[in-house]
C-alpha positions as CSV (number, residue, x, y, z in Angstrom):
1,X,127.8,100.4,93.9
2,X,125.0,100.7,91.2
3,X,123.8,97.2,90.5
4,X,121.7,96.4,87.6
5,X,118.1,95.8,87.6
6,X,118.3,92.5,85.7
7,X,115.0,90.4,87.3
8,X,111.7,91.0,85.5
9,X,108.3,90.8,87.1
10,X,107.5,86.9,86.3
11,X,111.2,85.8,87.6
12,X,110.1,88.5,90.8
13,X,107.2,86.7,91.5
14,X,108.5,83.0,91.1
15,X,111.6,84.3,93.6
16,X,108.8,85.5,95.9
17,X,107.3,82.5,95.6
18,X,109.8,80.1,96.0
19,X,111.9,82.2,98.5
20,X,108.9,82.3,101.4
21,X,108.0,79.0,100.8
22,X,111.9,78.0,101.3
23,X,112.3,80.2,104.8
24,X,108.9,78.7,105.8
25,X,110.4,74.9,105.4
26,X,113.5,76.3,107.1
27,X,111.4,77.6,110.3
28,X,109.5,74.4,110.4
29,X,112.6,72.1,109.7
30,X,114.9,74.1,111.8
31,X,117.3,75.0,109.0
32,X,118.7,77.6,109.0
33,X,120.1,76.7,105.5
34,X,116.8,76.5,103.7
35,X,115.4,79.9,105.5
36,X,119.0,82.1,104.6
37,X,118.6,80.5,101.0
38,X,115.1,81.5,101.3
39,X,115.7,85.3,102.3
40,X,118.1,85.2,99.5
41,X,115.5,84.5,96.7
42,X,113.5,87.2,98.3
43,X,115.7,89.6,98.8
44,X,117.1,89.6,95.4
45,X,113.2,89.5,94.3
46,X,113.0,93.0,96.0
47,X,115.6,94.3,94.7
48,X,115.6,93.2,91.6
49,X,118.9,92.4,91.0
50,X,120.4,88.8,90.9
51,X,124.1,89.0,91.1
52,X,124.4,85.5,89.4
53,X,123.1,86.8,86.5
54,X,125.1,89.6,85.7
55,X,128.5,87.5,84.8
56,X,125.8,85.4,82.8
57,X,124.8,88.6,81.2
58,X,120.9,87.6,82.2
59,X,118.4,90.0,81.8
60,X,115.1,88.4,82.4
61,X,113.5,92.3,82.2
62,X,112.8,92.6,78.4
63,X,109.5,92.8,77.8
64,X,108.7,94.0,81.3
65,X,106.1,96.9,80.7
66,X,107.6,98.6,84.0
C-alpha cells in the first residue's frame, strides 16, 4: 500500500509535540487511552502520513522545502 505523504514539517512537529506529551499523561495517569492516542500522533508524525486526511484531501506539505 503506498500511502501519501500528506503531513508537513510544522504539523510533524506539533504531532511530536502533542503525541509524547499525550503518552506521558497516559503513563502517569495510567491510561492506556491517552498513551495509544498519544503513539498515534507520533506515529503518523513519523511517518508522515495521516490517514484522516486523505478522504479530507489535506495536504499540510505545500510549501514544505523538503
Amino acid at each position: 500500500m503506498n500511502l501519501p505523504k500528506n503531513v508537513g514539517n510544522q504539523d510533524r512537529n506539533i504531532r511530536f509535540a502533542v503525541g509524547g506529551l499525550l503518552v506521558l499523561a497516559g503513563i502517569f495517569t495510567g491510561s492506556i487511552l491517552l498513551s495509544v492516542l498519544g503513539l498515534v500522533a507520533v506515529g503518523t508524525g513519523y511517518m508522515r502520513t495521516c490517514l484522516a486526511y486523505v478522504p479530507l484531501k489535506i495536504d499540510t506539505t505545500k510549501g514544505d522545502t523538503n
